[in-house]
C-alpha positions in Angstrom: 2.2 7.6 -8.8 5.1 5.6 -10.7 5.8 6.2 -14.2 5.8 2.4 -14.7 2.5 -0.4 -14.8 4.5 -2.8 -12.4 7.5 -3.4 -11.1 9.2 -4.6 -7.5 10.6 -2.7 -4.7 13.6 -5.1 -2.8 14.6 -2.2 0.0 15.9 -3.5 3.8 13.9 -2.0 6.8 14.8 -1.1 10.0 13.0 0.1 13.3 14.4 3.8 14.0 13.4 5.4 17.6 13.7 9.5 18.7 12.6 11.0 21.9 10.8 14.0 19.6 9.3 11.7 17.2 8.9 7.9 18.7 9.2 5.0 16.3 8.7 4.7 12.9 10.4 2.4 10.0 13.1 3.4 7.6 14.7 2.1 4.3 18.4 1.7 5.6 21.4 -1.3 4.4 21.4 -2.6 7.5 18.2 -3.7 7.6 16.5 -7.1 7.4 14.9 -7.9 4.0 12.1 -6.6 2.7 10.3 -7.3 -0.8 7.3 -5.7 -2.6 5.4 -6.0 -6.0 3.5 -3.8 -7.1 1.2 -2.6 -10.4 -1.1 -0.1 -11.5 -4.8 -0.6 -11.6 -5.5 2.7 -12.8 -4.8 6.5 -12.9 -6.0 9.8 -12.2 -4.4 13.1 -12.4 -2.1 13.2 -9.4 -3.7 9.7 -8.1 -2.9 6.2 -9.0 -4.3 3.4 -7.5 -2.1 0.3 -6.6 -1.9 -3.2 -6.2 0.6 -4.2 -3.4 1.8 -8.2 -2.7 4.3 -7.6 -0.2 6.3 -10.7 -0.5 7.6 -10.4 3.0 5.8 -8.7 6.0 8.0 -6.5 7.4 5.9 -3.5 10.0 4.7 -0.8 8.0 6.4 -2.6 4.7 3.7 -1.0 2.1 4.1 2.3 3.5 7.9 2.7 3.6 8.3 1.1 0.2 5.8 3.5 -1.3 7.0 6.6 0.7 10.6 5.9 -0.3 10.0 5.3 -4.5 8.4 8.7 -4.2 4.6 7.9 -4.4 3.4 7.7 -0.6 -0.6 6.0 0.3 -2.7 9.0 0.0 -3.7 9.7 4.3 -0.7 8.5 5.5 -0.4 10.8 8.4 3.4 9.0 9.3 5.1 8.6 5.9 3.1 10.6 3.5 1.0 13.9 4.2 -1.8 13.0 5.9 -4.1 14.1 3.2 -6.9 12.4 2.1 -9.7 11.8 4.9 -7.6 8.6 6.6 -5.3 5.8 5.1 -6.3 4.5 1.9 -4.9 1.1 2.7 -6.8 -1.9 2.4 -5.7 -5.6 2.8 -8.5 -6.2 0.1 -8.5 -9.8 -0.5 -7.2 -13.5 0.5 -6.8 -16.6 -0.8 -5.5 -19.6 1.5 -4.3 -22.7 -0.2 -6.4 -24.8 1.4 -8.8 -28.1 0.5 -11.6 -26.9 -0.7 -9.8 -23.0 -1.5 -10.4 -20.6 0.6 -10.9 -16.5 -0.5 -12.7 -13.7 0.8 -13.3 -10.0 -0.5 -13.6 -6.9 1.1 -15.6 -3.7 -0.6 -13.3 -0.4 -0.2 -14.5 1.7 3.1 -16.3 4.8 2.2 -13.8 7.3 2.2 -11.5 5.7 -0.5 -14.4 5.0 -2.7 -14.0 9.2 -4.5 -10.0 8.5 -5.1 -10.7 5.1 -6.5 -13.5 5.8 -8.3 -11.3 8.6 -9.9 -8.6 6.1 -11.0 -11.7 3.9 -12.4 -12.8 1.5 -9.7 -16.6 0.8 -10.1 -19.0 -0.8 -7.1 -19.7 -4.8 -8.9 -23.0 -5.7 -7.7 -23.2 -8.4 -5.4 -23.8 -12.0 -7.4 
């Protein structure tokens, strides 16, 4: 995981295509804007669990930012290892600025539950 609590990833994206490997996204100059801030929740011994607000949503934005500053999601089979037991990547919660506000939550699926409960993530009762 990053040394650092917080911080902000500005890298451009781009679309990259191969015969051998298909399509996949890339941090490159020439590509269009991309913007991501990030901090820690918590840690565990090669783990860290992270809060993303990608302020733009470029394809695969989350995953190429983390990849490329050298901590990639744990299961990501395209831009990190593949270890894990399946992406640990959840669009967890949203607010919409709407009259009367609008937010929902989502509880983690079961396969993330072990690495987050290692980083100190704990089930809150319902209510």
């Amino acid at each position: 995981g990053p040394a650092e609590d917080a911080g902000r990833i500005g890298a451009p994206l781009r679309k990259v295509s191969t015969k051998a490997a298909g399509w996949r996204m890339e941090v490159h100059p020439e590509g269009q804007p991309a913007v991501t801030d990030w901090r820690v929740l918590g840690r565990a011994p090669g783990l860290a669990w992270i809060e993303f607000r990608p302020a733009t949503g470029r394809t695969h934005q989350l995953r190429v930012h983390a990849a490329a500053s050298g901590w990639p999601i744990l299961g990501d089979p395209v831009y990190g290892g593949g270890e894990g037991g399946g992406l640990h990547l959840l669009a967890r919660a949203i607010e919409l600025p709407v009259e009367p506000p609008l937010a929902a939550e989502a509880p983690p699926p079961e396969h993330m539950r072990a690495a987050l409960g290692a980083c100190g993530w704990a089930v809150t009762p319902p209510g």
